[in-house]
C-alpha positions as CSV (number, residue, x, y, z in Angstrom):
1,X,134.3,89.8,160.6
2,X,135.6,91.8,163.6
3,X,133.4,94.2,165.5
4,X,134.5,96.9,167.9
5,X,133.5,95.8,171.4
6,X,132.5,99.2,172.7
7,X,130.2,99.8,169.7
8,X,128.6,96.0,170.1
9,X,128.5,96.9,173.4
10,X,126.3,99.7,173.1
11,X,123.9,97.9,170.5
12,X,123.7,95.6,173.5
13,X,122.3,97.5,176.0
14,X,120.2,99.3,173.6
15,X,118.6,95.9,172.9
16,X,118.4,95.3,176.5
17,X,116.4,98.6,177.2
18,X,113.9,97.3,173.8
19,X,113.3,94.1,175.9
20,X,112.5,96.1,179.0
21,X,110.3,98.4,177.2
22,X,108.8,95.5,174.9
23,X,108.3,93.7,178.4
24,X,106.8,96.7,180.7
25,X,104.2,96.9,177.8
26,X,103.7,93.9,176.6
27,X,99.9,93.3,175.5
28,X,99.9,89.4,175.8
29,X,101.3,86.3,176.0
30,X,101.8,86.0,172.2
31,X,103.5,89.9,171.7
32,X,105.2,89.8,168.7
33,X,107.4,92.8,169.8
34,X,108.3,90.9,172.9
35,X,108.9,88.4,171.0
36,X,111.2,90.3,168.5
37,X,112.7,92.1,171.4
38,X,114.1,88.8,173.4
39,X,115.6,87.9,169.5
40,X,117.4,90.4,168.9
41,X,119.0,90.7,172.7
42,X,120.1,87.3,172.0
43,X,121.7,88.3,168.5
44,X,123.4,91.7,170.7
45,X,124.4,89.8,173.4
46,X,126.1,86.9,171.3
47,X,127.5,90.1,168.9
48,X,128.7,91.5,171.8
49,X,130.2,88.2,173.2
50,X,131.9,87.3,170.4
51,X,133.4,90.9,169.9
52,X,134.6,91.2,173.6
53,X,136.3,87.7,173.4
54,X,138.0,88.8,170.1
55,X,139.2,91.8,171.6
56,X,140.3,91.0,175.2
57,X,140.2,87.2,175.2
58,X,137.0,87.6,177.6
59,X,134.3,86.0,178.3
60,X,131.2,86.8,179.9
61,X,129.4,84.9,183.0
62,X,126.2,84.7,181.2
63,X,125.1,81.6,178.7
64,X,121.7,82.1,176.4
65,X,118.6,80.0,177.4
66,X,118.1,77.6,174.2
67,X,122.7,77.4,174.7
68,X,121.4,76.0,178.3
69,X,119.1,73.4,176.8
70,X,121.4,72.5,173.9
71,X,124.2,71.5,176.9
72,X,122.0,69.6,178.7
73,X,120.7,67.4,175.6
74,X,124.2,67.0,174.8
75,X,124.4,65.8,178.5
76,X,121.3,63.6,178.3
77,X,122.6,62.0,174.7
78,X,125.8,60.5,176.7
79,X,123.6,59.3,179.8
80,X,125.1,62.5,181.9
81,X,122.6,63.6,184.8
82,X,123.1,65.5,187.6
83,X,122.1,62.7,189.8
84,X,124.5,60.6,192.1
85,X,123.8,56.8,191.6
């Protein structure tokens, strides 16, 4: 399935102005629109991603938190560390 960039684009930064507005009023630790606000930024954001790389052969600068973790498991798993011995 092939999305138009400018269109995933623009569901993107809609979903990043929900997670501001989720954010600037959130009413806890445990806000379940916060909650469902950082979700589905990282669903537009991986839309988007994906759809910009299909069209352009682009990439962004930008890698999603649990994408972070995963690598570094990966790196932990084969003895990798960021230490010098």
């Amino acid at each position: 399935m092939s999305t138009d960039p400018r269109e995933a684009l623009d569901a993107f930064l809609e979903a990043v102005r929900e997670h501001y507005a989720a954010s600037a009023h959130r009413t806890g630790d445990q806000d379940s629109r916060v909650e469902a606000a950082y979700m589905a930024l990282a669903d537009a954001f991986e839309i988007y991603e994906d759809a910009i790389y299909t069209a352009f052969d682009e990439v962004t600068p930008f890698e999603l938190f649990d994408d972070v973790e995963d690598a570094k498991d990966d790196d932990d798993d084969f003895g990798l560390d960021d230490e010098d011995d």
